[in-house]
Wavefront OBJ file of the C-alpha trace (Angstrom):
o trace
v -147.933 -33.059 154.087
v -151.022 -34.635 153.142
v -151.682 -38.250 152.043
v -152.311 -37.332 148.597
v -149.181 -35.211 148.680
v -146.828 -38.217 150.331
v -147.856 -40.721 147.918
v -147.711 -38.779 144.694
v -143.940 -38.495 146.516
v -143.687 -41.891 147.319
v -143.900 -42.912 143.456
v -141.827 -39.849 142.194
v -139.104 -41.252 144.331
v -139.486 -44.670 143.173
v -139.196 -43.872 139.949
v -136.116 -41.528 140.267
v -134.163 -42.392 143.319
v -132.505 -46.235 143.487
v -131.940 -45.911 147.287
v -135.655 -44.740 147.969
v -136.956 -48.071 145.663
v -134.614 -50.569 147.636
v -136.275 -49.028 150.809
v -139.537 -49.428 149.792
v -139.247 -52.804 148.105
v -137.652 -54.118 151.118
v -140.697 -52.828 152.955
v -142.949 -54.687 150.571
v -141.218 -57.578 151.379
v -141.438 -57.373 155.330
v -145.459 -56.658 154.662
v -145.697 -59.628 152.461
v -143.668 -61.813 155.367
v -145.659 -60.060 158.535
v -149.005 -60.755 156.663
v -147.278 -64.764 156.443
v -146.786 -64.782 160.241
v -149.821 -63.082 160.811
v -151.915 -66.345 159.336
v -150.194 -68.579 161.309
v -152.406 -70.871 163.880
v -149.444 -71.466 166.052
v -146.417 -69.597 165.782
v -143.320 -71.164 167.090
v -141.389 -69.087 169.447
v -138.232 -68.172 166.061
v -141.950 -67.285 164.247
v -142.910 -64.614 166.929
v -139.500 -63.509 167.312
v -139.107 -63.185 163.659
v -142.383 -60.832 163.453
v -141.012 -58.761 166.006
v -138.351 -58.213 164.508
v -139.632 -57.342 160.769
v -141.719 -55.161 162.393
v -138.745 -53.552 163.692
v -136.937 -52.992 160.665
v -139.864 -52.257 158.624
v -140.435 -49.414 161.266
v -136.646 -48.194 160.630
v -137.088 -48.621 156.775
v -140.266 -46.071 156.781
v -138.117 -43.586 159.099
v -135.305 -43.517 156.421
v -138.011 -43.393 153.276
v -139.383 -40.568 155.181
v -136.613 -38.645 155.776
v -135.455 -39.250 152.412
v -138.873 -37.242 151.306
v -138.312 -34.408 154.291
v -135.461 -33.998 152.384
v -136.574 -34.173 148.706
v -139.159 -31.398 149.860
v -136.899 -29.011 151.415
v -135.054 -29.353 148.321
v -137.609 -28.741 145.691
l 1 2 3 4 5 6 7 8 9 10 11 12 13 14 15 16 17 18 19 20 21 22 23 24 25 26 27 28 29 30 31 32 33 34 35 36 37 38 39 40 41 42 43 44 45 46 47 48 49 50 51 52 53 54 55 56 57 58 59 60 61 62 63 64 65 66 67 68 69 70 71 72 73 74 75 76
């Protein structure tokens, strides 16, 4: 699938699928706090652990919005 393809998905499944825009807000919000943490001069030891652990569930996020578009293709 090509970018232009995924992301003309991406907002078709925004638009009509509640689970697929919870997943991808909640994304949003993990690259709005990473890009937080990312600023940071000095991180505190909770701050890195925190970032590695967004990145982790942002990671696990795009797996399931992913699959959730596998799926929506095979289907349509």
């Amino acid at each position: 699938m090509d970018n232009a393809r995924m992301e003309e998905l991406k907002d078709k499944l925004i638009n009509e699928n509640p689970t697929f825009r919870e997943l991808a807000q909640q994304h949003q919000n993990y690259e709005k706090r990473l890009d937080e943490l990312s600023h940071l001069a000095y991180p505190s030891e909770e701050e890195m652990l925190e970032e590695t652990t967004i990145k982790r569930k942002k990671l696990a996020i795009k797996d399931q919005m992913y699959s959730l578009m596998n799926e929506y293709e095979s289907v349509h």
